[in-house]
N, CA, C and O atoms as CSV, one atom per row, in Angstrom:
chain,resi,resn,atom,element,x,y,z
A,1,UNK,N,N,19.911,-41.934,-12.102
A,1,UNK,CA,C,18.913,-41.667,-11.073
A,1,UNK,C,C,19.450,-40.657,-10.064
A,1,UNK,O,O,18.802,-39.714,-9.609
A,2,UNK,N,N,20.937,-41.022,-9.718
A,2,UNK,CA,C,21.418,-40.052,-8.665
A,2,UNK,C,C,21.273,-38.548,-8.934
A,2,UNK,O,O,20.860,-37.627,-8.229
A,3,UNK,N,N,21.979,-38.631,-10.785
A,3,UNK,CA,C,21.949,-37.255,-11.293
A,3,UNK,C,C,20.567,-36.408,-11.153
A,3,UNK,O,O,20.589,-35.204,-10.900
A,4,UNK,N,N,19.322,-37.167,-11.347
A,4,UNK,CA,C,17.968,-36.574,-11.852
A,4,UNK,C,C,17.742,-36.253,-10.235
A,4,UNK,O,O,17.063,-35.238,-10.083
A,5,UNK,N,N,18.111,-36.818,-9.128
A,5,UNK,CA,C,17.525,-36.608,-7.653
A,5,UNK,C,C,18.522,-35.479,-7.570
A,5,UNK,O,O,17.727,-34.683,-7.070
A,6,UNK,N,N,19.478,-34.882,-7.653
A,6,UNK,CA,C,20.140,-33.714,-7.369
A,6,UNK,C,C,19.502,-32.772,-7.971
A,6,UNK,O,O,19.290,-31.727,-7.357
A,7,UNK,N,N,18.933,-32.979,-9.673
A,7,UNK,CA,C,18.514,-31.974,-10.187
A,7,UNK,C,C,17.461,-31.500,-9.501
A,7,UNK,O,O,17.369,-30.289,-9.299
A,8,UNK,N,N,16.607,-32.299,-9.088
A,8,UNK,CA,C,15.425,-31.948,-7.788
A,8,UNK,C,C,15.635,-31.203,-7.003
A,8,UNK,O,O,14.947,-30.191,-6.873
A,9,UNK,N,N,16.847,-31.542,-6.105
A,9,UNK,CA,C,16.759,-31.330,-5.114
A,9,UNK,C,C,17.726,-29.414,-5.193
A,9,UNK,O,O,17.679,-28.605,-4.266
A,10,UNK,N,N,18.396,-29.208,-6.398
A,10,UNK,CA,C,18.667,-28.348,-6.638
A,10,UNK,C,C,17.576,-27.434,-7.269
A,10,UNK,O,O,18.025,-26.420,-7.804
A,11,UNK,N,N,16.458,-27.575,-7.300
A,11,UNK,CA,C,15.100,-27.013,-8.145
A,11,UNK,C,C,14.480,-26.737,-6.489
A,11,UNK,O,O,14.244,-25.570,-6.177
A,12,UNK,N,N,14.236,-27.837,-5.481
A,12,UNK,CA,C,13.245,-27.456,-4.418
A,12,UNK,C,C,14.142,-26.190,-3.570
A,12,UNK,O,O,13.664,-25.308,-2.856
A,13,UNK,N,N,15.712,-26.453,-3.943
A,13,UNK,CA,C,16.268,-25.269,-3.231
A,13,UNK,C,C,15.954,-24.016,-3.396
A,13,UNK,O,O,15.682,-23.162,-2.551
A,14,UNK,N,N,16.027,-23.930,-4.932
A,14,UNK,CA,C,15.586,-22.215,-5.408
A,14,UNK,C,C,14.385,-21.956,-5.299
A,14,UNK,O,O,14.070,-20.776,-5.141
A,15,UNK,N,N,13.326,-23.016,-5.354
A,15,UNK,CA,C,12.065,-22.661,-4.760
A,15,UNK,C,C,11.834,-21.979,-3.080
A,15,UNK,O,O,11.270,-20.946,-2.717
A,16,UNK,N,N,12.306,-22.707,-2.558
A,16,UNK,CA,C,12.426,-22.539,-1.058
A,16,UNK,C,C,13.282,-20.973,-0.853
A,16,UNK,O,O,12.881,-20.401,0.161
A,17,UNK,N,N,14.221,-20.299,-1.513
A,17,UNK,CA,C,14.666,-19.731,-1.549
A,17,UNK,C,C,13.592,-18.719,-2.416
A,17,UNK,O,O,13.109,-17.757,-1.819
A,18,UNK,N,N,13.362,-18.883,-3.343
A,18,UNK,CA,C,12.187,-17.678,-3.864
A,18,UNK,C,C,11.073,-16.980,-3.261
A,18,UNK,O,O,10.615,-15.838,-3.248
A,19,UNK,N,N,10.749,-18.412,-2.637
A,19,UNK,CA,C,9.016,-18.545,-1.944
A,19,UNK,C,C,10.055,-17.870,-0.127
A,19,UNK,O,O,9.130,-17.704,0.668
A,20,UNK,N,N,11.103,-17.590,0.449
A,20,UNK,CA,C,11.407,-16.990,1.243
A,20,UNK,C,C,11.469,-15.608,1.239
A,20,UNK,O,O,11.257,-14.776,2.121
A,21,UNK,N,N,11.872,-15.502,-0.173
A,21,UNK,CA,C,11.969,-13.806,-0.889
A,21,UNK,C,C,10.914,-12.801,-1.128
A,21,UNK,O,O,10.899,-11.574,-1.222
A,22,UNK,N,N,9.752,-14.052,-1.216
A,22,UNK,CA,C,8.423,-13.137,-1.825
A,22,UNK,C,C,8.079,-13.203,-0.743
A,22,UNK,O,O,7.496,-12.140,-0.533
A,23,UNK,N,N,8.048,-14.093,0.574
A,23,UNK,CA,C,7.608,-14.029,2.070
A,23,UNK,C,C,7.767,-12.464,2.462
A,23,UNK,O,O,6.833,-11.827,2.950
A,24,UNK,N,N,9.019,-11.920,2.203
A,24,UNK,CA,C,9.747,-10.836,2.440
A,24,UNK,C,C,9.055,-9.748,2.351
A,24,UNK,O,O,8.720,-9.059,3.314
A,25,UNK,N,N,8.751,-9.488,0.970
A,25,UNK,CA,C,8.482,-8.843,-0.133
A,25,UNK,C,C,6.975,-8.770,0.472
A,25,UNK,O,O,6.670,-7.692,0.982
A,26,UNK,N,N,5.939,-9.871,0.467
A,26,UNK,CA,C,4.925,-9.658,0.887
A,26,UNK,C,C,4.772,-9.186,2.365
A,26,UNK,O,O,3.593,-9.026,2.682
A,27,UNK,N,N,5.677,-8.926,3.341
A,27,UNK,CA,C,5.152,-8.396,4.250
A,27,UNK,C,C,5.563,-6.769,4.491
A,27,UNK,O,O,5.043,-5.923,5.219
A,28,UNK,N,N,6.621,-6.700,3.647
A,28,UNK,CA,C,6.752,-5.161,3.205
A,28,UNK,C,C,5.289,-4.586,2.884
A,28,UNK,O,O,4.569,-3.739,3.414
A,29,UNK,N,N,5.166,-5.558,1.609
A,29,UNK,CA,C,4.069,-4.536,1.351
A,29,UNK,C,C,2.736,-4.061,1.620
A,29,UNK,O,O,1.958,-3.249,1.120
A,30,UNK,N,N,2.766,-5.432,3.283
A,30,UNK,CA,C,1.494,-5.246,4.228
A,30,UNK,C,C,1.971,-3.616,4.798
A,30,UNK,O,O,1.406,-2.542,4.591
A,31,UNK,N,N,2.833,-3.823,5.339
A,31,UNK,CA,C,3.429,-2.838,5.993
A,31,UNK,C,C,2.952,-1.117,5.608
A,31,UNK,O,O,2.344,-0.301,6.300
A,32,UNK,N,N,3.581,-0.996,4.064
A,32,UNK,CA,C,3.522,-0.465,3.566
A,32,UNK,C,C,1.520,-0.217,3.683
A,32,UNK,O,O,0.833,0.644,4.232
A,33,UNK,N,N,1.260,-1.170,3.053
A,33,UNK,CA,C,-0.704,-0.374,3.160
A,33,UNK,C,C,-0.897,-0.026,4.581
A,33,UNK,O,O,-1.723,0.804,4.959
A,34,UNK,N,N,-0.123,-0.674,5.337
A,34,UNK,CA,C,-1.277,-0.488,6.775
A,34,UNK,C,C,-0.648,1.068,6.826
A,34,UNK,O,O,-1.280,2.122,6.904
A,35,UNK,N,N,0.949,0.845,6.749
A,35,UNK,CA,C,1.095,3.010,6.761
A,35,UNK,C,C,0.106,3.914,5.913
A,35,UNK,O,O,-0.200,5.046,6.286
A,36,UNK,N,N,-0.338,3.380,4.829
A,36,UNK,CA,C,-1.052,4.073,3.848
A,36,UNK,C,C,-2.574,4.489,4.439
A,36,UNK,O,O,-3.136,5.583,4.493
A,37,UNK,N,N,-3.047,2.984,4.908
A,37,UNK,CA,C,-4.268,3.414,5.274
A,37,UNK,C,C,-4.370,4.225,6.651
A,37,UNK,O,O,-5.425,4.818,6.873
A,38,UNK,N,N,-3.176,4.293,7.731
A,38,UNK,CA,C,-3.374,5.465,8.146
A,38,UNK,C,C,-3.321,6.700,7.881
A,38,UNK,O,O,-4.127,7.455,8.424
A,39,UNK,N,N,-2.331,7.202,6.961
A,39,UNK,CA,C,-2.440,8.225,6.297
A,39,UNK,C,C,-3.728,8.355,5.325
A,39,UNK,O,O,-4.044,9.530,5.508
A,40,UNK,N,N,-4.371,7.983,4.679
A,40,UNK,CA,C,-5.586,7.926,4.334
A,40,UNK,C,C,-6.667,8.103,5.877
A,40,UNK,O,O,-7.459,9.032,6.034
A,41,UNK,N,N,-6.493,7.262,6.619
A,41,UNK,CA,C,-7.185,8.046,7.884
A,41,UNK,C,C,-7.415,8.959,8.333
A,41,UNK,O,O,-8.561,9.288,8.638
A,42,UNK,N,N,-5.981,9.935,8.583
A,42,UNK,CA,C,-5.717,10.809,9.344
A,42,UNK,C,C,-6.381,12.233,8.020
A,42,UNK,O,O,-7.116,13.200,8.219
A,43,UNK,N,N,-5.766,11.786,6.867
A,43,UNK,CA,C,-6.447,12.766,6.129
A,43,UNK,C,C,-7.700,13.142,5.855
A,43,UNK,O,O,-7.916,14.284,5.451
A,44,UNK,N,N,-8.663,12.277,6.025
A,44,UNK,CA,C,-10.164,11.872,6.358
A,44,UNK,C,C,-10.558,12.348,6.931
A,44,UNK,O,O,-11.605,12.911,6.612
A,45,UNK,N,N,-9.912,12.516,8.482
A,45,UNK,CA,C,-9.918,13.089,9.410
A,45,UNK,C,C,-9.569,14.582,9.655
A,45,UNK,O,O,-9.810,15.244,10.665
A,46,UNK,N,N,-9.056,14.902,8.706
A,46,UNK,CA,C,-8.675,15.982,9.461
A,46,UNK,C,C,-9.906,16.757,8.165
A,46,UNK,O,O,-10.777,17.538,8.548
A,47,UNK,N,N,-9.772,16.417,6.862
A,47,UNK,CA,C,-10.507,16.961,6.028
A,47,UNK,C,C,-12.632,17.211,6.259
A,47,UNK,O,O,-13.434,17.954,5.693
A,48,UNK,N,N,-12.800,15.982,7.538
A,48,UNK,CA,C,-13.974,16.478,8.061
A,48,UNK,C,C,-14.273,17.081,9.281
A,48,UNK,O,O,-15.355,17.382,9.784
A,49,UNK,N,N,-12.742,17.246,9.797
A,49,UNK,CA,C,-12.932,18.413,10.299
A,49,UNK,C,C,-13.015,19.572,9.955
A,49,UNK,O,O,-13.785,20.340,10.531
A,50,UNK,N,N,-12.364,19.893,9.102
A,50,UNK,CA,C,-12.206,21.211,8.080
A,50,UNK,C,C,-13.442,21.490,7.430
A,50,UNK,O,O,-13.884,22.604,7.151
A,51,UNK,N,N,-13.979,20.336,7.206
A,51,UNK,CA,C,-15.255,20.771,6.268
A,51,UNK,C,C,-16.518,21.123,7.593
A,51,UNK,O,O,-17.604,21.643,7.333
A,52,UNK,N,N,-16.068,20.700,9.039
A,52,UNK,CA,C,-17.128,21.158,10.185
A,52,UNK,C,C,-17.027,22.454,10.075
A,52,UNK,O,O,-17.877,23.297,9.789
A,53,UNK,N,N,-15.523,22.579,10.416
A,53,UNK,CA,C,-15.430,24.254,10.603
A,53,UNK,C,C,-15.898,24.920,9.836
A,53,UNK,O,O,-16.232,25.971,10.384
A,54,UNK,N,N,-16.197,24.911,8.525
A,54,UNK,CA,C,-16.401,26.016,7.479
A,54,UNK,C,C,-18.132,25.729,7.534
A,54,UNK,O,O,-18.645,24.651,7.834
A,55,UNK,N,N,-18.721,26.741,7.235
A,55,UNK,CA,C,-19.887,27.428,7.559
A,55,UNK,C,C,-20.675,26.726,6.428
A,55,UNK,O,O,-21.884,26.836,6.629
A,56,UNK,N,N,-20.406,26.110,5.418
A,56,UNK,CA,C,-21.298,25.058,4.153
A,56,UNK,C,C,-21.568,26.275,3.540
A,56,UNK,O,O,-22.081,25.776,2.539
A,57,UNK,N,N,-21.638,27.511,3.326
A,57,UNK,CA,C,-21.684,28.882,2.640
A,57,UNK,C,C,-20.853,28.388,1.096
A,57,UNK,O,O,-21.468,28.468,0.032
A,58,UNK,N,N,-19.639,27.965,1.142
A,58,UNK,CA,C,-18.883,28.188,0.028
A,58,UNK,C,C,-18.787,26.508,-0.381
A,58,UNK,O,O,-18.561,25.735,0.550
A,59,UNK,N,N,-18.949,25.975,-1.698
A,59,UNK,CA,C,-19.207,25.239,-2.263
A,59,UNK,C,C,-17.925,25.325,-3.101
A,59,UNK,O,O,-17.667,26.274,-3.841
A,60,UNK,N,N,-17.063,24.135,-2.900
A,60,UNK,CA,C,-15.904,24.400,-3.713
A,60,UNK,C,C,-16.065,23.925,-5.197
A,60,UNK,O,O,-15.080,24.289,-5.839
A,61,UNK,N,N,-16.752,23.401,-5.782
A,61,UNK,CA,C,-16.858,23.093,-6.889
A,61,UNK,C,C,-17.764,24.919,-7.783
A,61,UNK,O,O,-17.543,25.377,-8.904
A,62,UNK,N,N,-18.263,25.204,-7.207
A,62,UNK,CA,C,-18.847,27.008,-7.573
A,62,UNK,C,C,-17.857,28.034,-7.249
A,62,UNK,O,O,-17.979,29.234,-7.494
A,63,UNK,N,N,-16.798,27.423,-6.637
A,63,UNK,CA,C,-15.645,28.634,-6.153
A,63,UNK,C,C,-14.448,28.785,-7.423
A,63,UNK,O,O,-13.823,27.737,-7.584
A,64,UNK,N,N,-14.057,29.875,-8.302
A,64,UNK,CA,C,-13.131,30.282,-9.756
A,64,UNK,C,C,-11.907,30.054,-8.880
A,64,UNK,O,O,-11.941,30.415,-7.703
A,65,UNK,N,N,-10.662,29.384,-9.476
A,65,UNK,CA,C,-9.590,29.644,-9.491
A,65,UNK,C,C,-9.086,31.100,-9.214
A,65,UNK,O,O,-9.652,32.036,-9.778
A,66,UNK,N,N,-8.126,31.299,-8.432
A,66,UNK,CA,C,-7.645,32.797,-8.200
A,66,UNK,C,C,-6.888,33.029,-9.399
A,66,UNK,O,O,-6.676,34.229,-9.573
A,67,UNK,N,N,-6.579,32.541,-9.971
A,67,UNK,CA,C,-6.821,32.790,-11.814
A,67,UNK,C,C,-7.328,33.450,-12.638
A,67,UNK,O,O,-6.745,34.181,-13.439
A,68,UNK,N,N,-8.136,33.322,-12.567
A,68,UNK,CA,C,-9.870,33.995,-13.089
A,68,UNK,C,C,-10.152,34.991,-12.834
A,68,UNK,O,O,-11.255,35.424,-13.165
């Protein structure tokens, strides 16, 4: 009985220890989106501004590669 209660209690350890790791891990990777979705913001932003400034004359999907 003693043996099988250690094995437990050596099992809730690495749990507790995993479930601390992914704690980790998951707030990185809040982190990480909330930087993202400002950069997704700011690019939003700046791209409707760009599209104010320009006169709606030129249609980029009708505009050739300087390629061409």
């Amino acid at each position: 009985m003693s043996e099988r209660l250690t094995h437990v209690e050596e099992k809730i350890a690495h749990l507790e220890k995993f479930v601390s790791e992914l704690d980790g891990v998951v707030r990185e990777m809040h982190d990480m989106l909330g930087a993202v979705k400002r950069d997704v913001g700011t690019l939003r932003s700046q791209l409707e501004h760009q599209s104010q400034e320009d006169d709606g004359g030129d249609d980029l999907e009708a505009q050739k590669p300087p390629h061409y």
